[in-house]
C-alpha positions, 0 to 999 in steps of 0.5 A: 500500500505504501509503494503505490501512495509513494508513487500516487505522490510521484505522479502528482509532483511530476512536471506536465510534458512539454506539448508540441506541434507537428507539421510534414516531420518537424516538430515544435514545442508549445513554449520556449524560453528565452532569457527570462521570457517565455514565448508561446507558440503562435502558430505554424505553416508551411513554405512551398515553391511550386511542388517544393515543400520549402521549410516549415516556420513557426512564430514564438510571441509572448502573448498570442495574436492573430493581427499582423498589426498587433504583432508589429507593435508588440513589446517583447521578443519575438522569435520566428524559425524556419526548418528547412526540407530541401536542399534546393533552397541556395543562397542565390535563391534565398537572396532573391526571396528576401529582396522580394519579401522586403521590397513588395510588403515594405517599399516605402522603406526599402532603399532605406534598409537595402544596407541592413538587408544587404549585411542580413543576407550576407549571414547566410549560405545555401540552405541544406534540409535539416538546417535551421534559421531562427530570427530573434526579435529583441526589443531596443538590440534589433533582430537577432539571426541564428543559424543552426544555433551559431549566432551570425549576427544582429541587424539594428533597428525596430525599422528592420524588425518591422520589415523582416516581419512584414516579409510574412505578414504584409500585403504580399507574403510567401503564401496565404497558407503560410501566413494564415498558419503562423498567425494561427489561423489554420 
């Protein structure tokens, strides 16, 4: 009788596990922590190019939202990850998508930025399926860019920040599909 009480107590003191999110292989907790914060899961989508499954992405808030505007003037961190599936993603390609991005959903500050945009670029090489790319919102630093867990560097400016975000969130996204999931629409 004691040993199944000792283990009834056990149980009850036992921490929940952590709950996770799944989407084509790659998985993603419910919360991480970063520093002293702690960022939920906002919402996941995937990245397609024609037929290409290109990465899967999820969207790390503070608080969650699903108003692109909201999110831009959030205080707080931000993280948004991007799991890569293929290995047809190479720089040239890359570089050309963030040109894109920045320059459809932010014109008006796109000649402004070009020389933040142009170093934001330079961190990265080819993408290879397997490789993660982790931008890191950080109130008053700017935006931090990890890949593979090795920190390349931070690009200055909430100007930035606000236009990295909008290459998914503004007017003329990578895919409806992937924009509905990181708000967490889908």
């Amino acid at each position: 009788m004691a040993r199944i009480f000792v283990f009834l107590i056990s149980l009850l003191l036992m921490s929940p596990p952590a709950m996770a999110r799944e989407m084509n292989g790659v998985t993603m907790p419910d919360q991480i922590t970063l520093g002293e914060s702690t960022l939920q899961l906002n919402g996941m989508g995937l990245r397609k190019k024609l037929w290409i499954k290109v990465y899967v992405a999820g969207l790390y808030l503070e608080q969650k939202s699903h108003n692109p505007e909201e999110i831009y003037k959030m205080p707080g961190k931000k993280r948004l990850e991007m799991h890569f599936l293929t290995n047809k993603a190479n720089k040239g390609k890359m570089d050309s998508a963030w040109e894109e991005g920045f320059k459809k959903n932010s014109p008006e500050l796109f000649e402004k930025l070009r020389p933040r945009i142009n170093k934001f670029r330079d961190f990265f090489g080819d993408m290879h399926k397997g490789d993660v790319l982790a931008l890191t919102f950080l109130p008053g630093q700017g935006v931090q860019a990890e890949y593979n867990g090795e920190v390349k560097g931070t690009i200055e400016g909430a100007d930035f920040a606000t236009a990295l975000l909008r290459v998914w969130f503004g007017p003329h996204p990578p895919g409806g599909d992937l924009k509905k999931g990181l708000l967490g629409e889908k």
